[in-house]
Structures are given as C-alpha cells and as structure tokens.
N, C-alpha and C positions, 0 to 999 in steps of 0.2 A: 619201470622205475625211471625218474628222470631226475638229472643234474646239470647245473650249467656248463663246466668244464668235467670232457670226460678226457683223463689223462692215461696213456697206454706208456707201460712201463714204471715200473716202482725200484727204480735205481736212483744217485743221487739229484739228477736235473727233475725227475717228475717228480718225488718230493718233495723239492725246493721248491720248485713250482706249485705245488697243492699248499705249501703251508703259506708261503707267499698271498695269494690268492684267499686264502681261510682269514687273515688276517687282517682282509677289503670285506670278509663279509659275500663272497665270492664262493657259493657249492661247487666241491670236485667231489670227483668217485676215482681211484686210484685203482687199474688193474696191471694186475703182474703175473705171469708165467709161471714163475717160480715161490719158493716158500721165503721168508723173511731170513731164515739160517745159510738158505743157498746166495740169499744177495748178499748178504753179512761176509761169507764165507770167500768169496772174490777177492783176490787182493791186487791195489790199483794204486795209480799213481799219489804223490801226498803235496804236493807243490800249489798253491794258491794263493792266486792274483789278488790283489788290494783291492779290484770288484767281488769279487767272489767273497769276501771276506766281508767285505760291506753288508752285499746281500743276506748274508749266514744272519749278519745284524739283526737289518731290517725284518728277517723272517724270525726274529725272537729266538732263534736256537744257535746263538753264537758265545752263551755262557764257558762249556765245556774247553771249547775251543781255544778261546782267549786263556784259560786258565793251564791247559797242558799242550798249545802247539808249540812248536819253535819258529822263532823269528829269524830270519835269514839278512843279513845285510848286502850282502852279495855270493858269489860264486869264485871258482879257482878253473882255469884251464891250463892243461899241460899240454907239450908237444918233446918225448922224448923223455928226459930228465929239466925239461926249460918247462919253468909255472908260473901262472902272472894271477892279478886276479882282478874284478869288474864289479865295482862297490857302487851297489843301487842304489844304496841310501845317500851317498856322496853324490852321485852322478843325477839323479830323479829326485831325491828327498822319501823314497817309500824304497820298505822291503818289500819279499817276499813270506808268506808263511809256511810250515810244512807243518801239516795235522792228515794222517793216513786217510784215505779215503771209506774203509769201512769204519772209521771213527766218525766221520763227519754221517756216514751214510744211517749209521748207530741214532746219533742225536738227532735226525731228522722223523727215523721211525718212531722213537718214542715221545716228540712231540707231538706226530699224527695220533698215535692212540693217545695220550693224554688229553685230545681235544677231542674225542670220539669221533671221527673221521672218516667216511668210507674208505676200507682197501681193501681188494678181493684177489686173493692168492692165487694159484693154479687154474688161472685160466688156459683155458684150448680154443681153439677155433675162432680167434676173437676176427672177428670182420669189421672192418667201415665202410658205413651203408649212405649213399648221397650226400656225402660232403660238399658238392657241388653247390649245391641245393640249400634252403632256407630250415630245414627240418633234418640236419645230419643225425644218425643212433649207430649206436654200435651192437652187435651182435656177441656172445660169447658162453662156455659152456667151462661150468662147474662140477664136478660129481657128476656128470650124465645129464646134468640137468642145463638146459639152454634158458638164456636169457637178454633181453632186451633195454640198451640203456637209449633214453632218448635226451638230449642234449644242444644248448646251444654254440658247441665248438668244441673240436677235439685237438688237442696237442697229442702227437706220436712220439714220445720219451723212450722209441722199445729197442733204439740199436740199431747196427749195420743190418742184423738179419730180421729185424721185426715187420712185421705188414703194414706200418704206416707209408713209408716210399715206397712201397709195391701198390698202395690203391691208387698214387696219383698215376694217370696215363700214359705210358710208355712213351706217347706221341707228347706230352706237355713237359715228359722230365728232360733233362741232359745232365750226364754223369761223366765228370772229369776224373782219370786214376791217375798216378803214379806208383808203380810197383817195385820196390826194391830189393836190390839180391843180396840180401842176408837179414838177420833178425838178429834182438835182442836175448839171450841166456841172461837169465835171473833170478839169481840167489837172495833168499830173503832167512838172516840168522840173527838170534838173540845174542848180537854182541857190539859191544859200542862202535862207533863211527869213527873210521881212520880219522875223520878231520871235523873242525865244525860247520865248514861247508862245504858243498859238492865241490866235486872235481868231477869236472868234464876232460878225459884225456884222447887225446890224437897219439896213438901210437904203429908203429912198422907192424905192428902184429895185429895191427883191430882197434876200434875203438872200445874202450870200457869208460864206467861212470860207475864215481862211488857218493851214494845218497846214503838217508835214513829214514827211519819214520819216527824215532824218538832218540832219548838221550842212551837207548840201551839197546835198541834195535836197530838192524842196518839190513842196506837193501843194495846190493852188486850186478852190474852187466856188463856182459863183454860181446863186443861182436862176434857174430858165427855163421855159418853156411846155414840157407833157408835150407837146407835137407840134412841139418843137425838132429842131433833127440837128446834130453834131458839126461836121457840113459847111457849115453854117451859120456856122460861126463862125472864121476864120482866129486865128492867134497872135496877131498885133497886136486884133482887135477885142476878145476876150477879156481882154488885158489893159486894155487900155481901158476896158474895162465893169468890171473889177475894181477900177481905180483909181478909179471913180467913185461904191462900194460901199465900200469900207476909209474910217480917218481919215483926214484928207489925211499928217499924219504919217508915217503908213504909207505914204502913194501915194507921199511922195517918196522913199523910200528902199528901195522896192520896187524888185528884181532881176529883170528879165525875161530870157527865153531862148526856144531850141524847145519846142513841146512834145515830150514822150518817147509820151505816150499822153495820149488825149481822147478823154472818153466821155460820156452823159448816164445818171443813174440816176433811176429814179422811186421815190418814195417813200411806204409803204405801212405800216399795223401790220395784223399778222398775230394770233393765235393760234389750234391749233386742241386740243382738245380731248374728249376725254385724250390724254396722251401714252404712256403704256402699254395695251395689247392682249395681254394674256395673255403669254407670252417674248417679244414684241415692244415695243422702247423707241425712243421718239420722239427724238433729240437738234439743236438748236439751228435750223435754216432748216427741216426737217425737218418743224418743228410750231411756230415761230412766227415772225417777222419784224418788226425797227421800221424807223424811219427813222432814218438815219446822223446825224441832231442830235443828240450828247449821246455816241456811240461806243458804242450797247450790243448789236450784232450779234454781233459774235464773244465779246467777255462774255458775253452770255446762252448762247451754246452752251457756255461753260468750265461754270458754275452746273449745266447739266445735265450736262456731265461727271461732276461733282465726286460727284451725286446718284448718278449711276446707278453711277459707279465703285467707290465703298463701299457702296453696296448688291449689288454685284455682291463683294466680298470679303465680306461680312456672309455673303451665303449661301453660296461655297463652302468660307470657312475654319470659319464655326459651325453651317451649317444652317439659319440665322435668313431666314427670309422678309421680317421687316420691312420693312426696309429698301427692297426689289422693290416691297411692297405701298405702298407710299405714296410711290416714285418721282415718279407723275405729280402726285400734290397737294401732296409739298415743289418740284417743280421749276415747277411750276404757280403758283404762292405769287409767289415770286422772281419770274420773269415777269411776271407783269401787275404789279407793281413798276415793272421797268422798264419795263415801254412807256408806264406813267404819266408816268415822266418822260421820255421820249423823246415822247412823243403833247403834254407839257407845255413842253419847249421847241421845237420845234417850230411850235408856236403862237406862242410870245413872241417869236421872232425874224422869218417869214416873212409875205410881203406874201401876201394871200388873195384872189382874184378876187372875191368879195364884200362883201370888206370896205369899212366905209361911216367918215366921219371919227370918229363916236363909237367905231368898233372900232380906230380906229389912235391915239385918245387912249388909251383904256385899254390897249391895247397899250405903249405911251409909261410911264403912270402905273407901270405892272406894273414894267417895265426899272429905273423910280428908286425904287419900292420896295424892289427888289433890291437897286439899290448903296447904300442908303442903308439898312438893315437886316441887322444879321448875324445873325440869327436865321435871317434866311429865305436869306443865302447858304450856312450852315451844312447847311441842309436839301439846296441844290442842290450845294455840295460832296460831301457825303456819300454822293449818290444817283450821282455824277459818277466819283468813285474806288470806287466798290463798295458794295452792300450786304451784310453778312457776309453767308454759304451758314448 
C-alpha cells in the first residue's frame, strides 16, 4: 500500500494533522497502537491557544467546539489568601478557550470516518524504514499479519515513548531534560467550578490549581511527593488538602463530590533535537515535553502542526522545499518559548525541597511584582494565550 503522508499515532496532533492535510487534497494513513475507546478514554489537559483554535477552523471540525467550549478572558493567581488576576483580553485583545481534550480528540475522529479516511488500530511493531533516504515506508503488524506502507514522508505523532525519536540516530539527536521533584495529584469530579476562572495558587503547603472542563465538571491539583500514590489519598483527604491550598474564599464555596478519575503526574521539560530526520518529522510529546503550569502541552504539539502542515502543502502543491527544510528550526524556535515559560511559572508557583526562606521571599517579591505591574502581566498573558506561529 502506498500513501503520501504516513502519520504514527492517532491522538489529538496526528488527527489534526490528517484532517488538515485531507482538506489540501493531500493522502494520509493514520496508525495507532491502541483502540479509538483507549484514546477517547485518556483524560488531558482542556486549555487552547487562539492558534489551535484557528486550526480546529481551518480543519472544518471547529463546529462542536465553538458551540460548547468556554471562553476564558483571563486567569486568577493566589499567594496565601492574597488573589490578583491577569485579563488577556484586556492585556492582548484575545482569550483563551477550554474544551476537554477528549472532546476535541472525539470531533477529530468522527470527521476522519465521515471522510473515509485510513486509520489502522492496534498496531505492533511498527518500524521506520529509510527515512533518510528518497523512498522512506513503514513497516507494521495487525492481527499477526505484517504490512508495508510506502510513502512520501512520515510525521511521528506517537509520544515521548513511541519509535519515531528512537529511529533518528542517537549520534544526530540531542536531548535536553529537566526533572522535577514532585508531581501533579489530579482529581477530576462532576461538580461545578469553584470559580469562573482558574486559579493558579502559590501556597506554604504546595501548589494546587483549580480548573474545569465544562460548566459542571471540574478538574483539581495539588502538589505532591513524586513517590506519592493516588491511593494514598481518599476523596475527603484530598479535598481537604485543597481547601487548605485555595483562598479561604474559594474553600468556602468549593463543591465537593466523587471523584470520576485520580491520578498523579510527574512533571518534567523535555526537548530533543532536531525534530526532522530527512522525511521523518518530529511532532509534539514526540520531541518535547513541559510541565502542565501554564497549559502548553497540547499547544505546542498544534505549533508544530501548523509548521509541518504548510510545509507539507508548500511542497506538494509548488515543489518548494522550504518550508520541509526549516520545519525543525521554525518549530524549534516556538518551543523553547514555551517551556521558558512553563519552566518560568513553574518556578513562581511551587514549593521546592530545597528551598530556603531567602528562595521563598523572592518567590513572594516575584508574585507582587506581577500583580502590581502590567508590563510584566502583559508578558505572562501573552505567553499564556499564544505566541503567534
């Protein structure tokens, strides 16, 4: 079999990327690992950039969206019982939006089958074979049954652990970490939203953040020791521990319930380098990672969408190379961007195992710089709703 783009991984960036792409007139083949209920069944961040949002556009499957996200005009920060807040549509002229990630992921699947679309479920063994090279295929196996896609260019959509940055050569990559020492506990319950925007809190106890993903779901974290466990923690402790992290404001008119799902995430910035390998393109978990303060996970994989997608029209409607040739250093650009400021608030909100009282006054100083400067909340708006592509 042969296709023009063979896209590895069937999460929200290779979707949006195939449908993108379908739209130029442009054949993809979409393989995925896992079943359509397992990707569905992930639950992920819901915070999207005024790019990303464009894009949803552009790729015709931004009906749902516009119709049941919410609009964010800005954010709220606490430190203590002190809360200011950082108004993006004042400060930039654009919000932000929040539509769940397996909702957005939902609308993307069901416009690939309404368009009859290749996508091949449970694959195994998938390999990339001569990406280097003028004639790249991929290899992979179905039911016992092995198969062969030949192609002229593969995007790797598969994740931090998928085999797209494992083909490129150990000796051409470079991989920058930061690892940090504690993670996100995250409660996700069917009960309205302490507020109608986040609150990011700086508190003696941890940092916690109170989101949502709609007008009746909500979504809680609190800082914790990367050697915590979910089971660790019943419903009631956790709220508990929450109310004692929020302004008291907030505690008293906080809505508790079950939780629906409870997880812990470790928090990490990633990037590795380059993100193109001759017809092999790196996109979004792929080839970099931040930490969920700030929401620029799934933003940064749209950014390299955006790149790789007009570059991938650039060459097959004019023959123009460009575009291909400087994928990884525009999408690379953008990147370490954000993780600047994800690597930046990060810092300003969370308690640090080594932190000593001089690190948690300037910690302090930092916060009422912020609210008390709108130069420099301008910067963190801006950075917060999107960097243009």
């Amino acid at each position: 079999m042969r296709t023009q783009v063979v896209i590895i991984g069937g999460g929200p960036s290779g979707l949006l990327l195939s449908q993108l792409l379908h739209r130029k007139g442009i054949d993809t083949v979409v393989l995925e690992r896992k079943t359509r209920d397992y990707v569905l069944g992930r639950i992920r961040a819901g915070i999207l950039e005024v790019g990303f949002v464009n894009l949803m556009r552009e790729a015709g499957v931004a009906e749902r969206m516009e119709r049941e996200c919410l609009i964010h005009d800005g954010t709220l920060i606490s430190y203590g019982d002190e809360q200011f807040g950082i108004d993006f549509k004042d400060l930039t002229g654009t919000p932000v939006v929040v539509y769940g990630q397996t909702e957005l992921t939902r609308d993307l699947y069901d416009a690939r089958e309404a368009m009859g679309a290749k996508i091949v479920f449970n694959t195994e063994n998938v390999e990339i074979h001569d990406a280097d090279s003028d004639a790249p295929y991929v290899t992979y196996r179905v039911n016992g049954a092995d198969h062969r896609l030949d192609c002229d260019y593969v995007a790797g959509c598969d994740g931090f652990h998928g085999v797209s940055r494992q083909t490129i050569p150990a000796n051409v990559r470079r991989d920058y970490e930061k690892v940090y020492p504690f993670g996100w506990l995250g409660v996700l319950s069917d009960t309205p939203p302490v507020s109608d925007e986040l609150i990011y809190c700086n508190s003696d106890r941890g940092f916690a953040l109170c989101s949502m993903r709609s007008a009746t779901r909500s979504r809680y974290y609190i800082q914790c020791p990367l050697s915590d466990s979910p089971d660790n923690w019943s419903d009631a402790a956790f709220w508990d521990e929450l109310k004692r992290r929020i302004p008291g404001a907030a505690a008293e008119r906080l809505v508790t319930g079950p939780s629906i799902e409870k997880s812990i995430a470790p928090l990490r910035s990633f990037v590795s380098e380059p993100m193109r390998w001759g017809r092999l393109f790196l996109c979004g978990d792929a080839a970099h990672i931040v930490p969920p303060t700030g929401a620029k996970g799934l933003n940064t994989a749209a950014s390299d969408i955006h790149y790789l997608y007009h570059a991938l029209v650039q060459m097959f409607e004019e023959g123009d190379s460009e575009g291909i040739e400087r994928y990884s250093e525009k999408a690379l650009s953008r990147i370490w961007k954000a993780e600047r400021f994800s690597w930046w608030m990060t810092g300003l909100l969370h308690r640090f195992p080594e932190q000593n009282g001089f690190d948690q006054k300037m910690q302090r100083a930092e916060l009422e710089f912020l609210r008390e400067n709108r130069h420099a909340q301008t910067v963190l708006a801006q950075n917060y709703v999107g960097l243009p592509y």
